[in-house]
Every structure is written in C-alpha cells, then in structure tokens.
C-alpha positions in Angstrom: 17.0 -30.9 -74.2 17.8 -29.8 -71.0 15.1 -29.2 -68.0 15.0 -25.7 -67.3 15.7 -25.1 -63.8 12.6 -23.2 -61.8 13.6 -20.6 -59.2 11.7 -18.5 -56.7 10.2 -15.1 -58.0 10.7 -11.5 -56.6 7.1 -11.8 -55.8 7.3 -15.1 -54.1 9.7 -14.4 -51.9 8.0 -11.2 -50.8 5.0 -12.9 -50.2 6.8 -15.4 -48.3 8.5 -12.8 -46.4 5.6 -11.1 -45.4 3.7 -14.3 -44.3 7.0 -14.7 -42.3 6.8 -11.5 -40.5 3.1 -12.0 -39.7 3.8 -15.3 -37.8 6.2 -13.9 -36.3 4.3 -11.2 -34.8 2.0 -13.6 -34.0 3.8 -15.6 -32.1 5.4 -12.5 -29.8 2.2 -11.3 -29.1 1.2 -14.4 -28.1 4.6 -14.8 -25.8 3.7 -10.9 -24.7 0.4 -12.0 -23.6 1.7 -14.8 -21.4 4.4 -12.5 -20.6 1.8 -10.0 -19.3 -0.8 -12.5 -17.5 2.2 -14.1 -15.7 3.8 -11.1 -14.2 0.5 -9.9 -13.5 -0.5 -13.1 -11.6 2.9 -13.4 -9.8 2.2 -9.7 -8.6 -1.0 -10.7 -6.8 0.7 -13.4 -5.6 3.2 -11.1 -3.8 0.9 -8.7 -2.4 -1.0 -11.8 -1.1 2.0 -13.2 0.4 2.6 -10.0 2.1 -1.1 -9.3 3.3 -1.6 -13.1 4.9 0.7 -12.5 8.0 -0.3 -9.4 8.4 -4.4 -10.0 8.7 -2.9 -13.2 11.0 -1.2 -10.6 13.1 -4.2 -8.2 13.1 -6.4 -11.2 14.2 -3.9 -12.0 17.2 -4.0 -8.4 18.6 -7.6 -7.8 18.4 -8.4 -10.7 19.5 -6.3 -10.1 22.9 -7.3 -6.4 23.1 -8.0 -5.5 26.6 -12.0 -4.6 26.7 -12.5 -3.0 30.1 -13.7 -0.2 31.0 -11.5 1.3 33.0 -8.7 1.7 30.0 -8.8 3.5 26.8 -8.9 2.4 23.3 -7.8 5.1 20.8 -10.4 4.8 17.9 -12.5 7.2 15.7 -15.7 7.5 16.2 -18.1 10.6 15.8 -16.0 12.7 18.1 -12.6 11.4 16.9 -13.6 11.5 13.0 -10.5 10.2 10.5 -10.3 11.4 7.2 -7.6 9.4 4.7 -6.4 7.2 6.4 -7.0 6.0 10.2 -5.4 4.6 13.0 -6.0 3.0 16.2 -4.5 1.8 19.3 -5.3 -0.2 22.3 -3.9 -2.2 25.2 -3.2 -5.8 24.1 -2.5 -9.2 25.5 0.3 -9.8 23.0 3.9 -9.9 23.6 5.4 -6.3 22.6 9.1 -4.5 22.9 9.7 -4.3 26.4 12.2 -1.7 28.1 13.3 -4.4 30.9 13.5 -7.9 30.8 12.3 -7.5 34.4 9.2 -6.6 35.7 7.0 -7.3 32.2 3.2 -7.2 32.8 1.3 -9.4 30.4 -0.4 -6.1 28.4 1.5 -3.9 25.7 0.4 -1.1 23.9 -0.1 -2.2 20.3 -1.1 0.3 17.4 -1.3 0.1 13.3 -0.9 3.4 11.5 0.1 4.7 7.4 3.3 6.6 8.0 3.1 10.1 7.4 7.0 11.5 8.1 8.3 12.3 4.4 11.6 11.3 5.5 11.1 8.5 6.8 12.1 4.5 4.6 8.4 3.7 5.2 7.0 6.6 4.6 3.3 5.6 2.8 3.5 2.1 4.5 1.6 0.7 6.9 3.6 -0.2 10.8 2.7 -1.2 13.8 3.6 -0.8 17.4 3.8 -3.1 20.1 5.2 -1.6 23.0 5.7 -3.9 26.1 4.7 -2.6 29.5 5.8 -3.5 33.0 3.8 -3.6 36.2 2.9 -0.5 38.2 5.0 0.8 40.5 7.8 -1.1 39.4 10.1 1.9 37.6 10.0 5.8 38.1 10.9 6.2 34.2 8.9 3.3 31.8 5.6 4.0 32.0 3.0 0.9 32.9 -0.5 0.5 31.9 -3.1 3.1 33.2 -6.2 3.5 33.6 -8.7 6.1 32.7 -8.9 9.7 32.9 -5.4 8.8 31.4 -5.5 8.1 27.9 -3.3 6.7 25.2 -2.5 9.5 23.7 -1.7 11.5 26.5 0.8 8.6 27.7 2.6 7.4 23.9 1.6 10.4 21.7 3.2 8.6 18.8 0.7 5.4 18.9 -2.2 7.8 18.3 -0.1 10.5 15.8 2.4 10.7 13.5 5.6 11.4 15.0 8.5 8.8 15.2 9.5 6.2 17.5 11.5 3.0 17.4 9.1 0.8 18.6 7.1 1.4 15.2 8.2 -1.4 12.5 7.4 -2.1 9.0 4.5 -4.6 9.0 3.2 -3.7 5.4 5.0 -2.7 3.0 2.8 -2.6 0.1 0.0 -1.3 1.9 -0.5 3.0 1.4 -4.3 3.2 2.6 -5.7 1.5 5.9 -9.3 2.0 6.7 -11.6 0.5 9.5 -15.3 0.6 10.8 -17.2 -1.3 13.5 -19.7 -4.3 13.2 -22.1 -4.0 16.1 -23.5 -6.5 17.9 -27.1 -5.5 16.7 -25.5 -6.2 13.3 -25.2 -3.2 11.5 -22.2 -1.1 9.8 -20.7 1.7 12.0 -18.3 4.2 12.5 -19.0 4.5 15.7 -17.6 1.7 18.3 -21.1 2.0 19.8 -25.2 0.9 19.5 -26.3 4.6 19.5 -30.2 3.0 19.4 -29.0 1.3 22.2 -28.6 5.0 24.0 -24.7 4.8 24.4 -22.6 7.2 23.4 -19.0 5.7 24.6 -16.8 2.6 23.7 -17.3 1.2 27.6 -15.0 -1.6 26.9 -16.4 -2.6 23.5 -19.5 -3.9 24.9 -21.3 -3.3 21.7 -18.8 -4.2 18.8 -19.0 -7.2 17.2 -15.7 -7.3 15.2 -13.6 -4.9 13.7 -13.7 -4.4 9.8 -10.6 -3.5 8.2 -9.5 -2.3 4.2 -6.4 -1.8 3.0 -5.4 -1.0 -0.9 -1.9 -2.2 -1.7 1.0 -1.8 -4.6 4.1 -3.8 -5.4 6.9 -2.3 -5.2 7.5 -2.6 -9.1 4.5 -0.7 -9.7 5.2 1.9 -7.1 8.3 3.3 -8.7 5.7 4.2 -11.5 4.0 6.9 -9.6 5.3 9.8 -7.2 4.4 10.2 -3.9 1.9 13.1 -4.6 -0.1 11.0 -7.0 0.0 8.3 -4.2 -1.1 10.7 -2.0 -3.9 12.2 -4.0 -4.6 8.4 -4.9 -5.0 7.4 -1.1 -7.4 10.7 -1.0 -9.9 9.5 -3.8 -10.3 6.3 -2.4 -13.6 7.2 0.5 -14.0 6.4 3.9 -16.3 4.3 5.2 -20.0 6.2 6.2 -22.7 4.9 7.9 -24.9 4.5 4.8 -22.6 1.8 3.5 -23.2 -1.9 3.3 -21.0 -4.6 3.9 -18.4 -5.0 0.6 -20.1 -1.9 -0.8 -16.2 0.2 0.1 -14.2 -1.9 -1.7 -16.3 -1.9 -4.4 -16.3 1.8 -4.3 -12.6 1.5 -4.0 -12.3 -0.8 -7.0 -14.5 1.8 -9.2 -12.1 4.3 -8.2 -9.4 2.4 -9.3 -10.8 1.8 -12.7 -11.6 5.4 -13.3 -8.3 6.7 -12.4 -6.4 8.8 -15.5 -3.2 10.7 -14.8 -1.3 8.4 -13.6 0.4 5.6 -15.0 -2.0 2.7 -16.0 -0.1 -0.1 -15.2 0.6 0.8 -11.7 -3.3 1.6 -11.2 -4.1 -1.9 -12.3 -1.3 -3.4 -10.0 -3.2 -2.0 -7.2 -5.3 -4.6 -5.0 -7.6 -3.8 -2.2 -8.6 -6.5 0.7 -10.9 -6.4 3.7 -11.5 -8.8 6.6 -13.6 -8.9 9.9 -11.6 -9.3 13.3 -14.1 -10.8 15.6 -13.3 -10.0 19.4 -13.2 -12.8 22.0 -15.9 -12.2 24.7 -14.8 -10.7 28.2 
C-alpha cells in the first residue's frame, strides 16, 4: 500500500492567506506609526532649532536697549494699540548695518516685525532690523541717533510699518504670528509699558517694565505648503492678543485651544503648528 500524500486545502490556504494579510497590515501600521511619531518629533525639533537663536538674539537686544528718557522706543501701548500681530523698535547697544565704516556710534536702531508686503520671499515671516548709526554731526545724509520730540517713526518709517528696506533680514522663518506685553515692576501683566497705579502714563525710559514677554506661533515649512496664505492669515487672526485680564501662560494656552479647534484647514499642518513664549528681562540703567 502506498501512503497517500496530504496537500493543503482551498480553505487552508485562504485561511492562511488571510492571517497573512492581517500581519501584514499589522506590521505597516505599526511602521506608519513610527513613521508618523518620528517626522512629527523631527519637526519640533526643527522649529526648535530655528526658535533658539532667535530668543538668544531677542535676549541680546533687549537687554542693550537704550532706556533713557530723552529717546523713543516704538511700542503699543493704550495709545498705540496692535491688533494681529505687533511690532516694536528701539535704539540698541548692539552692533547693526552701518552706512560708513567711519564715524559708527555704539547705538543702532533695531526692530522685529511679521512681514506684511505680499510680494515679498518672507512675506508672513518674522525679520528684524538692526540699522547702525553714526555720531551726530558727522554726515549731512545718514541719519544719527536723536533725541525726542523726534521719534522713530518719523526718522526710519519702515522699523515702525510695513514698507520695505534692506536692512530688514530673515530672522524667523517659521514664525507667522509675533505677540508681546509688558511685565511691570509691581509684577503684574500689561499692555501698557507703564505702572498706571503708579500715576504714569508714558514709557519714560522703561522705568517701570520689568521684562518684556514675547509669543510667537510657528510652522515648518513642510506643513506650510499645506495651507494658503489667506488661511494663514485668517489663522494669525484667530489666535488673540494679549489683554490685561490675562495671566501669565494663560495666551498660549488660549493659542493652543485655538489650534485644536481649528477645521477648514488641513489637519496636519494645524498640528505641525507650535507656539513659544519667553520673558526678556532688561538690565538696570
């Protein structure tokens, strides 16, 4: 007699197949998943790359911002409200883009803005100006530093608006909103760059601010391409200023609820998004 030889069934072999094809779906989702949580980690890596030097520059400049009062600082304040998002500028200690190599006083005029010209590469980013000023007296055409009634904006319109000039460079380029309010010296929350319980009602030199609070939202570049630059305008217009009711961390909470209730837009470049804030202490007079 001869053994008869056993061989798989139809059924078998379906069963087997199908066993097959569940491990194998197993095991992409699994690699999908890793796939996921390692872009997703080496994206906040990025953006945190990118934001480090540019708190470190922040904290140089406002640290060496001139406090007298004799100068002006461009800020907002209850007569210089900003909605969206703000801007500032101020006479600094720091080295800046000089005209001359002769003749350079020790101050420039330094200035962080969002860029607002539609035509421009950064357009939506944040830049900063450091222009380099030379003593008084010293040329009929650069202009030095001056002292008040002159003003800032009257001098370089373009630190305190949105109009072009070359001394503006890219400083962060994942950052589209850029928001900043005043820690007093009393210890609360302002938007106002001075103790009103105090009875003052101008910034005479800082004498009552503390530090400077900034928050900025930001988007990798491989997210941005996911979304016009409407949405990420009406984006940058959902997330609020900072009002005086508010509590330290309380806006970028808010910001972060924002973020999560976002629809219309595509989801994973609204979870790419990260906000940040930091306090830039000013050294005494």
């Amino acid at each position: 007699m001869h053994k008869q030889d056993r061989a798989f069934t139809i059924v078998e072999l379906l069963v087997s197949i199908a066993v097959l094809v569940v491990l194998v779906l197993l095991v992409s989702r699994v690699f999908s998943s890793a796939a996921t949580v390692t872009t997703s980690g080496n994206k906040r890596m990025d953006a945190e790359a990118q934001i480090r030097p540019l708190f470190e520059r922040m904290a140089v400049d406002f640290s060496q911002m001139v406090k007298r009062s004799d100068v002006d600082i461009y800020l907002k304040s209850s007569s210089n409200a900003q909605t969206g998002n703000d801007q500032i500028a101020f006479y600094s200690t720091v080295t800046g883009y000089y005209p001359t190599a002769a003749s350079q006083s020790p101050v420039a005029v330094v200035g962080y803005r969002i860029n607002t010209i539609t035509t421009s590469a950064d357009y939506q980013k944040l830049e900063r100006i450091a222009k380099g000023l030379l003593w008084n007296g010293v040329s009929t055409t650069n202009t030095p530093i001056v002292f008040l009634p002159l003003t800032i904006s009257g001098m370089w319109p373009a630190a305190t608006n949105s109009t072009a000039d070359s001394d503006f460079e890219l400083i962060g380029p994942y950052v589209f909103r850029f928001e900043y309010y005043y820690l007093l010296k009393n210890g609360n929350l302002s938007i106002t760059p001075w103790d009103t319980a105090a009875g003052h009602t101008s910034v005479t030199g800082m004498q009552d601010v503390s530090a400077i609070a900034v928050c900025i939202a930001t988007i990798d570049p491989k997210s941005r391409v996911l979304i016009t630059d409407s949405q990420l305008t009406t984006l940058t217009g959902n997330l609020t200023d900072f009002s005086s009711s508010m509590k330290a961390g309380d806006l970028i909470s808010q910001w972060q609820t924002t973020l999560d209730g976002t629809t219309g837009m595509p989801r994973p470049a609204i979870s790419a998004i990260r906000v940040y804030g930091r306090y830039f202490y000013l050294l005494p007079k």
